[in-house]
N, CA, C and O atoms as a GROMACS GRO file, in nm:
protein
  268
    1UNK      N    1  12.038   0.958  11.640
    1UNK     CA    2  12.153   0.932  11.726
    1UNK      C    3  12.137   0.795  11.792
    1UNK      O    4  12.025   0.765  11.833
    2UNK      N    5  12.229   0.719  11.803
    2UNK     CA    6  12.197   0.609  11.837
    2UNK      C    7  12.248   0.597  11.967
    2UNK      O    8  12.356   0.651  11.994
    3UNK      N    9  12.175   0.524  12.065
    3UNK     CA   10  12.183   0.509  12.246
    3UNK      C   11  12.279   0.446  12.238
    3UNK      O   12  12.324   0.376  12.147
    4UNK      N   13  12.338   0.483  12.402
    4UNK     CA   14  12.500   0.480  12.445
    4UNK      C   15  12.512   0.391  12.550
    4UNK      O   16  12.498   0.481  12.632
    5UNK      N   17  12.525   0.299  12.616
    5UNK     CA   18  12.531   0.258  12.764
    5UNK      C   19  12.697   0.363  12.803
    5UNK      O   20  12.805   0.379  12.745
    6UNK      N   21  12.647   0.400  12.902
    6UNK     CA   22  12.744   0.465  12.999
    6UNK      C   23  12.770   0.392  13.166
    6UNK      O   24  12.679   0.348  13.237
    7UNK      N   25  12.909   0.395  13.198
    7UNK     CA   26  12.895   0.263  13.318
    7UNK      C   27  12.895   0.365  13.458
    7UNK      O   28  12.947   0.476  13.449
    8UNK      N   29  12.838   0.321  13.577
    8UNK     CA   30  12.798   0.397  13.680
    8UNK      C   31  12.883   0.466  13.709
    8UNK      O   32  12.853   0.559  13.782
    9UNK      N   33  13.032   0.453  13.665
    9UNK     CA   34  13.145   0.608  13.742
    9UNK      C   35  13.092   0.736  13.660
    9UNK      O   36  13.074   0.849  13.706
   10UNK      N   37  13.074   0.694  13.530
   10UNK     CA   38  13.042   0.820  13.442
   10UNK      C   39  12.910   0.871  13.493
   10UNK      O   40  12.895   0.993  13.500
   11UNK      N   41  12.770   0.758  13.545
   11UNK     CA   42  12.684   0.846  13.610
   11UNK      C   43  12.719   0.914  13.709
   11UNK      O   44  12.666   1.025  13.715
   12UNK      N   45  12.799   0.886  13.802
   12UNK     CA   46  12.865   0.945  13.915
   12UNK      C   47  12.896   1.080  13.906
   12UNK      O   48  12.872   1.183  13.969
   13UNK      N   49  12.968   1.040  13.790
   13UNK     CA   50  13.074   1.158  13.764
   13UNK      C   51  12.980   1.292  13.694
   13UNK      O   52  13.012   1.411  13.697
   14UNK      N   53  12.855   1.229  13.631
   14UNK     CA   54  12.818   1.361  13.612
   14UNK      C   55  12.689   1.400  13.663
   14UNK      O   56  12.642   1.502  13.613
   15UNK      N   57  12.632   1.349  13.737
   15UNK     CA   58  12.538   1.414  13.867
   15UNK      C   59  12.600   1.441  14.000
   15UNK      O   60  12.561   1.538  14.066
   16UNK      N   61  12.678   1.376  14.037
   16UNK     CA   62  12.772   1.446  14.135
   16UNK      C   63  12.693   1.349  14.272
   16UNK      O   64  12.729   1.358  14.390
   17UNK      N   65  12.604   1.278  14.230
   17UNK     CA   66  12.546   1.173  14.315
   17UNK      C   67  12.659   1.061  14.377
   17UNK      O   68  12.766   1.024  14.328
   18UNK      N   69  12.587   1.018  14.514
   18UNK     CA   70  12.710   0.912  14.526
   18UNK      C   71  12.607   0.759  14.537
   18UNK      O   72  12.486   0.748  14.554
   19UNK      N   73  12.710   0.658  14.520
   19UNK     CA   74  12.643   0.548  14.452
   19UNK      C   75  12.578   0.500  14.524
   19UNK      O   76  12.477   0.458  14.467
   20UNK      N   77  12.579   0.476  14.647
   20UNK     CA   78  12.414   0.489  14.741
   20UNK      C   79  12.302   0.560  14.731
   20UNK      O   80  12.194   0.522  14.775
   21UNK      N   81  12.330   0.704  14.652
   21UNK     CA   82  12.202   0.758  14.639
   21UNK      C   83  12.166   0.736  14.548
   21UNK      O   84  12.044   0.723  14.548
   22UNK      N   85  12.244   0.713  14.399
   22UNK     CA   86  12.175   0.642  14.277
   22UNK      C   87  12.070   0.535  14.333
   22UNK      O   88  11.948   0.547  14.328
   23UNK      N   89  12.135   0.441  14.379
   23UNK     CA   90  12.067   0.302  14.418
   23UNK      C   91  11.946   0.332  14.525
   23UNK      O   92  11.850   0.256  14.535
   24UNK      N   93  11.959   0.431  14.590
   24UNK     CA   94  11.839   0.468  14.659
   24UNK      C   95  11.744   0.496  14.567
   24UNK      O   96  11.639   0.435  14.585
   25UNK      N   97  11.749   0.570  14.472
   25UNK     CA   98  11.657   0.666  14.361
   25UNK      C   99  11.592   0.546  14.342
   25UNK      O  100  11.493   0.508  14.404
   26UNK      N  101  11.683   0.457  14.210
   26UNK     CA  102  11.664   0.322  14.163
   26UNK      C  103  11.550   0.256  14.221
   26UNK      O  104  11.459   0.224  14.144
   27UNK      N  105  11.539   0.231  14.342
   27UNK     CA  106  11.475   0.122  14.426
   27UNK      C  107  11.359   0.197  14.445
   27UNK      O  108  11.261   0.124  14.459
   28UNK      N  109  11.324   0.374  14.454
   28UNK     CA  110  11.220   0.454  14.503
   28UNK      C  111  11.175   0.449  14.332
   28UNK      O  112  11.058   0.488  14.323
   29UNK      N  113  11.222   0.420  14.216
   29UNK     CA  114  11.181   0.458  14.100
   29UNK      C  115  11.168   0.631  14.082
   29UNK      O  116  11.070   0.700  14.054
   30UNK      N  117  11.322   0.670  14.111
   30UNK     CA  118  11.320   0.798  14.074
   30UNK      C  119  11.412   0.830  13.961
   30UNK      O  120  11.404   0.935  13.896
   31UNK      N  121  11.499   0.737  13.941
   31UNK     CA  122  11.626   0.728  13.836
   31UNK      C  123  11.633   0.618  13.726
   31UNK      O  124  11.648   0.501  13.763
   32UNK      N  125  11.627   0.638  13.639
   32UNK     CA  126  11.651   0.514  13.539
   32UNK      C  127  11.707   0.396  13.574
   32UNK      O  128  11.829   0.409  13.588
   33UNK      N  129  11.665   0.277  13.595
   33UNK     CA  130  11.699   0.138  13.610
   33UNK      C  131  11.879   0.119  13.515
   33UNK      O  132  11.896   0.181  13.410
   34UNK      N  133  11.940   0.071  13.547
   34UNK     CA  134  12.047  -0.004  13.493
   34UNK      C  135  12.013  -0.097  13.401
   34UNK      O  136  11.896  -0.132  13.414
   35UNK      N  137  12.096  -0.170  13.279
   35UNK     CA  138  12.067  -0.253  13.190
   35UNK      C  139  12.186  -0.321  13.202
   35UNK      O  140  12.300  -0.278  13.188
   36UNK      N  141  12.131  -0.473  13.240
   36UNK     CA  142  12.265  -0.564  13.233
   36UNK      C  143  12.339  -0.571  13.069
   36UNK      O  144  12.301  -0.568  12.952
   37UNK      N  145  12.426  -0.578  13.122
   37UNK     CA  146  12.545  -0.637  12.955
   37UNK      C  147  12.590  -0.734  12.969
   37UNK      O  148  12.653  -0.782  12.875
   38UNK      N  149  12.576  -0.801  13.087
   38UNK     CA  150  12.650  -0.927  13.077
   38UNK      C  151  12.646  -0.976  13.178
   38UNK      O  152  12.570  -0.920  13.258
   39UNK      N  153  12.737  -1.128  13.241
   39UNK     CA  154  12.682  -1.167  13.422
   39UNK      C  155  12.721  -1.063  13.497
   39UNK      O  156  12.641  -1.021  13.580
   40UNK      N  157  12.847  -1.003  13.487
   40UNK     CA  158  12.903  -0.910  13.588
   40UNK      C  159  12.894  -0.778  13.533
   40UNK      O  160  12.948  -0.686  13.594
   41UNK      N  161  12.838  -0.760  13.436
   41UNK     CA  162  12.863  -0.585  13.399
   41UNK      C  163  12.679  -0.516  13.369
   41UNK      O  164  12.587  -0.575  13.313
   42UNK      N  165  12.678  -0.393  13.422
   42UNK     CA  166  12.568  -0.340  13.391
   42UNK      C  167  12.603  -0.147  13.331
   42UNK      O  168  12.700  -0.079  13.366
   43UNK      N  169  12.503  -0.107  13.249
   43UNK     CA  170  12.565  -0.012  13.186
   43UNK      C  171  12.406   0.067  13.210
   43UNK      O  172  12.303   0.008  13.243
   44UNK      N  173  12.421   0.219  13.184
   44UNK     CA  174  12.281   0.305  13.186
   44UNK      C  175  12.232   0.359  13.080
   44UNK      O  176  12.327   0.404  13.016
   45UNK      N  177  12.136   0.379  13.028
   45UNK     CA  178  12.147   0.457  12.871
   45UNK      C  179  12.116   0.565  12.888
   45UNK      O  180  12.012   0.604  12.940
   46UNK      N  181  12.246   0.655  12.827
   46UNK     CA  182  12.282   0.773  12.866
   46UNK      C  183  12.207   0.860  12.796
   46UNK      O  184  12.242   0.977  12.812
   47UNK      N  185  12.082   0.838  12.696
   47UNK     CA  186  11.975   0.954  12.680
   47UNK      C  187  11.873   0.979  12.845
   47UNK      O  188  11.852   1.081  12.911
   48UNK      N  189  11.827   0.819  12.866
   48UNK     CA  190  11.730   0.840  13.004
   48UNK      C  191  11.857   0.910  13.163
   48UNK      O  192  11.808   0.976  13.254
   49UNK      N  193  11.962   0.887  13.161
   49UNK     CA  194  12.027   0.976  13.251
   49UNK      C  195  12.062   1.130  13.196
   49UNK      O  196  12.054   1.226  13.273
   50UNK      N  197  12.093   1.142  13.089
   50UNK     CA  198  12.030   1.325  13.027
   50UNK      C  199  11.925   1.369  13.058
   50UNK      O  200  11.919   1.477  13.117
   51UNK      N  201  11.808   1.293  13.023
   51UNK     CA  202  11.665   1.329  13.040
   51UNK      C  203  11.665   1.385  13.195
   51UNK      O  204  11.675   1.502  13.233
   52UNK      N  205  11.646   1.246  13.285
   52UNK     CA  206  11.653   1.290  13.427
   52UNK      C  207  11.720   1.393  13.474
   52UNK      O  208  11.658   1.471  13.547
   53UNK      N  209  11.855   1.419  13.448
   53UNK     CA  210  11.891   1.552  13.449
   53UNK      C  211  11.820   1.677  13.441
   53UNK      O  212  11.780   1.752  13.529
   54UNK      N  213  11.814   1.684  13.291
   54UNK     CA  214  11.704   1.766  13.239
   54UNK      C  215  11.585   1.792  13.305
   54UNK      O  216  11.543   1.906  13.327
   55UNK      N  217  11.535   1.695  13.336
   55UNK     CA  218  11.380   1.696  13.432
   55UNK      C  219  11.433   1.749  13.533
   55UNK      O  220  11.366   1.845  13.571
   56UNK      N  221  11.560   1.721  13.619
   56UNK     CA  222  11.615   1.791  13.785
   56UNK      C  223  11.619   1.965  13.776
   56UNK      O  224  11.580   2.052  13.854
   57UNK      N  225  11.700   1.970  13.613
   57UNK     CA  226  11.692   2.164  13.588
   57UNK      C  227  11.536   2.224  13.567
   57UNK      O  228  11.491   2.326  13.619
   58UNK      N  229  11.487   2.160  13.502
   58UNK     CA  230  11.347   2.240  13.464
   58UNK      C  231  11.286   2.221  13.598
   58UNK      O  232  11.165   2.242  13.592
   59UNK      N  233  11.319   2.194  13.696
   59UNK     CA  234  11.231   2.161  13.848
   59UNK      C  235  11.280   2.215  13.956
   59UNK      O  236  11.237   2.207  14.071
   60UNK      N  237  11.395   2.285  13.905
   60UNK     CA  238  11.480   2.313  14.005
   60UNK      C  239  11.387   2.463  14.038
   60UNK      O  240  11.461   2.550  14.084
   61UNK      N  241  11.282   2.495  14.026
   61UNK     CA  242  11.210   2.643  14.063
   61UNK      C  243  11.128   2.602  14.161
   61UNK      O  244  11.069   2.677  14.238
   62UNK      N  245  11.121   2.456  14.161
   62UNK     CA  246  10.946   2.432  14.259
   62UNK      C  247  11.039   2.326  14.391
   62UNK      O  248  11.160   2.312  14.404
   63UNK      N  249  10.954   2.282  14.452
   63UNK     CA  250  10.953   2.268  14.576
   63UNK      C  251  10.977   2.127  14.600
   63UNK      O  252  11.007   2.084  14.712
   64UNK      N  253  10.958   2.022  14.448
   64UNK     CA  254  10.954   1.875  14.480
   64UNK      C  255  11.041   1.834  14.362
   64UNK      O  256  11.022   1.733  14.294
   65UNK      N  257  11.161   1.943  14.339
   65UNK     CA  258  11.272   1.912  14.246
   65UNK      C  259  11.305   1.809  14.261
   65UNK      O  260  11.273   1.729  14.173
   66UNK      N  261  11.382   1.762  14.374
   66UNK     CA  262  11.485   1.698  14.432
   66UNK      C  263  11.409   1.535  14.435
   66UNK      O  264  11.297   1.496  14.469
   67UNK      N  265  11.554   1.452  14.371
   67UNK     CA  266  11.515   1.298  14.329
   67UNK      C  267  11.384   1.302  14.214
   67UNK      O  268  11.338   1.197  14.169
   0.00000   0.00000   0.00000
């Protein structure tokens, strides 16, 4: 399957995060970094925002799920 850039409304839209807390994660190195596309545009690759997901459900039993 070949990687996707997806642009930050769609991360938005499907962690339910708001874009201060992405950028919080980001900066703590809890969320996948952004990849520029260009001077003004940056996009995410939407396997490493699945993954992280993924890592949030399988964690969601213990105590240091969260971010």
């Amino acid at each position: 399957m070949a990687e996707r850039f997806i642009s930050l409304r769609e991360v938005l839209s499907r962690t339910s995060l708001s874009k201060t807390e992405i950028y919080r994660l980001i900066r703590a190195e809890r969320f996948p970094r952004q990849v520029p596309l260009g001077p003004r545009r940056v996009g995410f690759v939407e396997s490493e925002v699945a993954r992280w997901m993924a890592d949030r459900l399988a964690g969601r039993g213990t105590r240091h799920a969260r971010g």
